[in-house]
N, C-alpha and C positions, 0 to 999 in steps of 0.2 A: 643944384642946377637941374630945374625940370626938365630941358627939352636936349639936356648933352646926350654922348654917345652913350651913357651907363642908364638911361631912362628910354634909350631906343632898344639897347638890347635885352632889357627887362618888359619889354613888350613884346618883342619879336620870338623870349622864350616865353613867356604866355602862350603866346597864338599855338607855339610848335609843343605840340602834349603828345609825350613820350609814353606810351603805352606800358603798364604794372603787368605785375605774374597776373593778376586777374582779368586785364585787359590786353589780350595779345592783337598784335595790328590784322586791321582788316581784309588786307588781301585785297589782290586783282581781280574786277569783276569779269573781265574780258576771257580767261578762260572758264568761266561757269559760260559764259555766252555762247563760245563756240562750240562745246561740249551739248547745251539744248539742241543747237542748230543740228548740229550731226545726229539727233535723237529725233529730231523732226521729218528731216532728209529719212532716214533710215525707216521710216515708221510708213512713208511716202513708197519707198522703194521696195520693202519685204512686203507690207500686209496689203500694198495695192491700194489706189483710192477706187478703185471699182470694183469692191466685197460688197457685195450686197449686205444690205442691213439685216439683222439676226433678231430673233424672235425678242427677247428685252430692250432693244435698239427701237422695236417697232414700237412697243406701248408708248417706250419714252415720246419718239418721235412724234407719233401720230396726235399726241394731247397739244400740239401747237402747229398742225400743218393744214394749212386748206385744202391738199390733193386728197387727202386716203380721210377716213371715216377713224375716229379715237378708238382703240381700242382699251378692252375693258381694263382699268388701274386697281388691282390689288393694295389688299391693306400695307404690306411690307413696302411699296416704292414709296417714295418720295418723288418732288416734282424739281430738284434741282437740276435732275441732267437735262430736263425738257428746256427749263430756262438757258442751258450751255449753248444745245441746239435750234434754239429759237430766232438766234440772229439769220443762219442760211434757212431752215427748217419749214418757214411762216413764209416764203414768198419761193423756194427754187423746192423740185422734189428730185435732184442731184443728189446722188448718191457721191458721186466722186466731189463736188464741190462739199459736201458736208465732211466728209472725208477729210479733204485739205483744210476745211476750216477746223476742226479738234485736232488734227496733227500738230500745227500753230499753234494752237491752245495750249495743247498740253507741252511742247516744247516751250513753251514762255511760263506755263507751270512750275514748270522743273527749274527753271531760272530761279525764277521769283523765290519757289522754297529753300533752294541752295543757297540764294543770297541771305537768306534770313541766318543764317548761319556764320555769317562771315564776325570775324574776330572771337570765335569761338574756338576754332578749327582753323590750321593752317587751310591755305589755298589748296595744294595737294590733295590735301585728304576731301575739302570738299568734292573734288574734281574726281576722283576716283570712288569717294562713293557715289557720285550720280553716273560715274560709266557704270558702275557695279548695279544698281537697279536698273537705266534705261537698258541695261544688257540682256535682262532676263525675259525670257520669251513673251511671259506675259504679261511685262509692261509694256514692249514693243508692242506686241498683238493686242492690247486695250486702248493704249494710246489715244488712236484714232477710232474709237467705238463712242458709240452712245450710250457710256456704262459709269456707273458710279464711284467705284472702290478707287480708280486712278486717283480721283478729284478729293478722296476722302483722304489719300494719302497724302496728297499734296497741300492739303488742309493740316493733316498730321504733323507733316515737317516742319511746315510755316510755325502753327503755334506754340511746338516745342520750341525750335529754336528761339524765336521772337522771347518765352517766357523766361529761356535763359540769359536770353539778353539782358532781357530787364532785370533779373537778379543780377547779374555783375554791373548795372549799370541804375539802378534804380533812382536817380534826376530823371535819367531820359526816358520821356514820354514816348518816343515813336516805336521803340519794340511793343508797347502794349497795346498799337494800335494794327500789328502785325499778330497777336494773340487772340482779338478779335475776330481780325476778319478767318486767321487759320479754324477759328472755333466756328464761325458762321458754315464757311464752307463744307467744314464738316458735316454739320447736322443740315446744312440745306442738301446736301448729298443721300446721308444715309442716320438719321438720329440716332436711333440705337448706336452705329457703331462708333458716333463721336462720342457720348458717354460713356463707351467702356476705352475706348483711348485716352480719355483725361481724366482718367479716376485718378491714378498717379498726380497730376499737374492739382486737382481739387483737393488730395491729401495733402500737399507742400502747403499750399496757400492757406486752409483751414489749419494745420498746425503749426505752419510760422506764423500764422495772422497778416499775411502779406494781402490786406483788404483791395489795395488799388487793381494786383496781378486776378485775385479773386473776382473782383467785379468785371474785368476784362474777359475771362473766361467764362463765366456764366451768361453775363450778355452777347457775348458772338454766340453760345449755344442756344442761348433762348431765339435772338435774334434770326440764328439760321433756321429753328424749327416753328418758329410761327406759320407757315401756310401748311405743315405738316398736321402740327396739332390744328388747326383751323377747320382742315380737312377730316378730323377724326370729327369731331363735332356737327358737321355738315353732311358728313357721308356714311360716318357707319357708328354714330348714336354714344360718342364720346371715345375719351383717351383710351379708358380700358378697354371699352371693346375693339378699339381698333389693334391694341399691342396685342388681345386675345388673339383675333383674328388673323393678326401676323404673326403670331407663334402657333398656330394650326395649319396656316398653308406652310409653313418650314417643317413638318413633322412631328413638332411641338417638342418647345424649347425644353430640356433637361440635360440630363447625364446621358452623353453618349460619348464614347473615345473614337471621335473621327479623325486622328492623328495618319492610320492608313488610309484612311479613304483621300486624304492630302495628298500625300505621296502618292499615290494610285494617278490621282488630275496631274502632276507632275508631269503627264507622257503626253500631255496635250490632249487631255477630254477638259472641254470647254465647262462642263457641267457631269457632275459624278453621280447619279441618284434614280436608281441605288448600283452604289462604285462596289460591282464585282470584276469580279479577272484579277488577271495577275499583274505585279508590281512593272515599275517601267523595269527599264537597263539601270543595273547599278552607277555608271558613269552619269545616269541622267539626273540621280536622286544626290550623288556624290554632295552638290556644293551644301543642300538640305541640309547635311548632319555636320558640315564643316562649319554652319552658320554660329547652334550653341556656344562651338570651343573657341572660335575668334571671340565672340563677346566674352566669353570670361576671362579674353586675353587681353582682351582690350578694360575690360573693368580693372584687372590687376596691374595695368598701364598706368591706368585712367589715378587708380586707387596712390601710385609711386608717385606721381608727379604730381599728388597734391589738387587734382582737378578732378574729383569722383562724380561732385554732378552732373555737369554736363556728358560726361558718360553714362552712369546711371539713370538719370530722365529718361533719356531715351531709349533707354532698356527695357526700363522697367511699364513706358508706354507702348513698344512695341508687343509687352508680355500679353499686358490687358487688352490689348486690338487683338489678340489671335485667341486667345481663352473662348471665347464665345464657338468660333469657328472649327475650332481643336478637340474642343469636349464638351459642348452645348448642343449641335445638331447630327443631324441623324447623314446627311449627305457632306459630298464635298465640291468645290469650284477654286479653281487654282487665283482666280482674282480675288476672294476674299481675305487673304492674307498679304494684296499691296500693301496698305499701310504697314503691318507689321514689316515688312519687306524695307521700305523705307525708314524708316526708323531705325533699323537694324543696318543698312547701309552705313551711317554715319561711323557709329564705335567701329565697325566691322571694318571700314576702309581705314582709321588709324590702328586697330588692329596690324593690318596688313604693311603699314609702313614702318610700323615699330619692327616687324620683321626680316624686311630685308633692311633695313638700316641699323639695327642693335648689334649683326654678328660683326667681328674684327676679325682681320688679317686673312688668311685662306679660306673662311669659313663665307664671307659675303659674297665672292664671286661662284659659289655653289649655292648657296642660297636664293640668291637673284635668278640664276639659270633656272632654278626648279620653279619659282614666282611666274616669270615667262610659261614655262609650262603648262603650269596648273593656272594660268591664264588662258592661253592656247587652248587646252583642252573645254575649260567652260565657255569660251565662246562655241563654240565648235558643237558642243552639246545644246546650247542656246538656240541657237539658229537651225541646226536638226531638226530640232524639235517645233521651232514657231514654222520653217518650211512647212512643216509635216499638218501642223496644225492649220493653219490658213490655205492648202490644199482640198484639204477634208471641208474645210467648213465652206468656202468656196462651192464645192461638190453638192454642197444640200441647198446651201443658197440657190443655185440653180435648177438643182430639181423642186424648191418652190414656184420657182419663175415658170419652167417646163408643165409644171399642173396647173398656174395660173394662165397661160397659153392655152390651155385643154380646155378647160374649162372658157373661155372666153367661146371657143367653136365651140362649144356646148349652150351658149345662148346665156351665159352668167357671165353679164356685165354690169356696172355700176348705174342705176343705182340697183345693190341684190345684197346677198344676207350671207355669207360660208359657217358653217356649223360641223362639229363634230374633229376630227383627228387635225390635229396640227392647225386648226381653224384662225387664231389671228397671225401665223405668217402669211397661210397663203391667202387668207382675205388679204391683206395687206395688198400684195403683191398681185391678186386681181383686182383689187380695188374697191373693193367688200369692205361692209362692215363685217364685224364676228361676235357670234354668242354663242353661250355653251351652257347647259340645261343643269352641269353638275362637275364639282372638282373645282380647285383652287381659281376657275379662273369664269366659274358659274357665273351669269348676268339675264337672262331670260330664258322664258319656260317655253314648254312644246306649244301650249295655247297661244303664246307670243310669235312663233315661229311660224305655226300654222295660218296666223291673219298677215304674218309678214309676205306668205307667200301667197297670197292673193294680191300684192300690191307689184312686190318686185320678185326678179328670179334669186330663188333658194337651192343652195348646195349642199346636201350632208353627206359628208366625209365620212369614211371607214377604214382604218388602216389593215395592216397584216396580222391577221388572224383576230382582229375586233368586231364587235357585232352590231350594229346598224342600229340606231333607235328606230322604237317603237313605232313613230310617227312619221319616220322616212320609209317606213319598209316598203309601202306598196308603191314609192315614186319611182321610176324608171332607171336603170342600174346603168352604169359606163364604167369601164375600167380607166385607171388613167397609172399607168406604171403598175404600183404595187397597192396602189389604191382604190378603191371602189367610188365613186361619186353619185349619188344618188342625188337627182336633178327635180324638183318642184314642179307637177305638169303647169302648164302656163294656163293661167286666168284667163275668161272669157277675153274678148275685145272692147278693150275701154277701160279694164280695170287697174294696170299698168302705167306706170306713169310719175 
């Protein structure tokens, strides 16, 4: 009898697929939802949408804005964040609208990567390891910037998870179209650092022979660095010269153990180079060194119950995302290890469950109290410290705007040229183009400068205790704070314009 009750219910257990040890249920997406949202709000409410834009903010920006003049693009950037901020970017020069539009961004980031995760990793653990990275100062404090490493991270999680997916699930086709795109983003972010994040993911796939997961991976990374390499060839005379050249403006790539100089950015230096002084507060570096012992806790978890990959993946690509940053250059910036950061979330947060749910009997309610605690306290150092840090930077931002005021009653308005100490902020920020005659961020020479200022008015900048070019020395000197501004005499009449 085809159509009786024993042909209805042998359909109805079709439809309903009970999830294997391999395949654990997916989980509720509604708390990864609320969890972005509160990451979004939060990001809105600490770092402010009215922080002025920051020196790497501005080149991004200015390559897609009709207000401000492009400022000059180094070999190491890429053009992907420009593309992020190109929707507000290209028609508002809102600082706070651009602001709220990457806040949004990257809270539907963090959705997006966490979901790729699901039936991997209980709901729980997803959910606590995205409080565990939005928590950290300098995810909140990137957030909403015009900066890369977020967006490389959230690339990162997408396409491990997604690659795990497809391993426990290899019919289904839509994790490898979540490996793609996490690979694209990567390298449309930052190439270099998506190749050393998927060196791991490239060894699985080349020595399982898993070709399908292979071709997924290598096309999202080609895919993302086409206008990368596009641009080595168009601007600075092919691949190798351009990775030369970005391994010159970084100090040049080798052996160097910048492990303290990590630590050192830790305290909220946005940028460490060259990171001397002394280390932050032990309490600030604390979760730093608790990071290793959770993963190994989590591997030995991970290793018991039978489920080692999906733990080690993501180890072992967080290892290869900070290698470069850890003992390849000569400086430090506490955003170059988000990804790694992210990656290390995931194990680190079932780390931390297996902990307070493994003790029995009197042992869990002391256990849990002290989890609270050492909860308590890393927030508490979190937000010290992004305070402290989006106060300071705040602070300088404004004393760009403050010199760009000065300079404006000094007869340097748009169209005009700023040169010399800190030149593409506050060109930015007056409305200036910027060149600089020598150093990482060299575009035009004095003979350029000198017909420049025949056309429109010229600024050359000299900071505290620097010495003035050559070619500015006899223009007429203005202090402006701690800076000297040597001002362009003004071309006859008519030649302006």
């Amino acid at each position: 009898m085809t159509d009786g009750t024993g042909a209805l219910l042998t359909r109805t257990r079709r439809r309903v697929r009970r999830p294997g040890p391999g395949h654990p249920p997916r989980g509720d997406a509604r708390p990864l939802a609320v969890l972005a949202a509160v990451f979004t709000l939060a990001q809105l409410a600490l770092v402010r949408p009215g922080l002025g834009l920051g020196w790497d903010e501005i080149v991004y920006t200015s390559q897609v804005t009709s207000h401000h003049p492009a400022a000059f693009f180094s070999a190491p950037r890429s053009r992907g964040v420009s593309l992020l901020v190109a929707p507000v970017a290209s028609w508002s020069d809102s600082t706070a609208l651009l602001r709220v539009h990457l806040a949004v961004c990257s809270g539907l980031g963090l959705f997006l990567a966490l979901r790729a995760w699901r039936g991997l990793f209980p709901t729980r653990v997803l959910v606590t390891a995205g409080a565990f990275f939005a928590s950290l100062w300098v995810t909140l404090f990137y957030g909403p910037q015009a900066m890369p490493n977020y967006w490389v991270a959230v690339g990162a999680l997408t396409a491990v998870g997604c690659f795990l997916r497809h391993r426990a699930d290899p019919a289904s086709g839509g994790p490898l179209w979540g490996v793609v795109a996490g690979a694209a983003l990567m390298a449309l972010m930052r190439p270099t650092d998506a190749v050393w994040t998927t060196v791991p993911l490239l060894a699985l796939t080349l020595a399982g022979r898993h070709w399908r997961a292979l071709l997924a991976l290598t096309g999202g990374l080609l895919a993302g660095a086409v206008p990368w390499v596009v641009e080595a060839y168009t601007a600075f005379g092919g691949l190798g010269e351009r990775l030369e050249e970005a391994s010159r403006i970084q100090g040049g790539l080798g052996w160097h153990i910048a492990v303290d100089d990590q630590l050192r950015s830790l305290g909220g230096r946005a940028l460490c180079r060259p990171c001397t002084g002394s280390m932050p507060h032990p309490v600030i570096t604390l979760w730093w060194f608790a990071l290793p012992l959770l993963a190994v806790l989590a591997l030995a978890v991970a290793v018991r119950a039978r489920r080692t990959l999906r733990t080690l993946l993501p180890l072992a690509c967080a290892t290869t995302a900070a290698l470069p940053y850890l003992f390849l250059i000569a400086y430090a910036a506490p955003r170059f290890l988000q990804p790694a950061y992210a990656l290390l979330a995931i194990p680190v947060a079932d780390a931390l469950w297996h902990l307070v749910t493994a003790p029995r009997g009197k042992w869990r309610p002391a256990v849990r109290a002290l989890a609270v605690l050492a909860l308590a306290g890393h927030l508490t150092a979190q937000l010290t410290v992004l305070v402290y840090t989006v106060d300071r930077t705040a602070d300088s931002r404004r004393d760009w705007a403050r010199t760009a005021d000065a300079l404006h009653r000094l007869g340097v308005r748009p169209p005009c040229l700023v040169t010399g100490f800190e030149a593409i902020p506050i060109g930015y920020y007056t409305g200036c183009s910027s060149g600089a005659i020598a150093g990482n961020n060299e575009s035009t020479t004095a003979g350029e400068i000198l017909r420049t200022a025949d056309r429109v008015p010229v600024a050359a900048l000299t900071g505290p205790d620097g010495t003035p070019p050559g070619y500015a020395r006899p223009w007429p000197v203005h202090r402006i704070g701690e800076l000297e501004a040597r001002i362009a005499p003004a071309p006859g009449p008519g030649a302006r314009g």
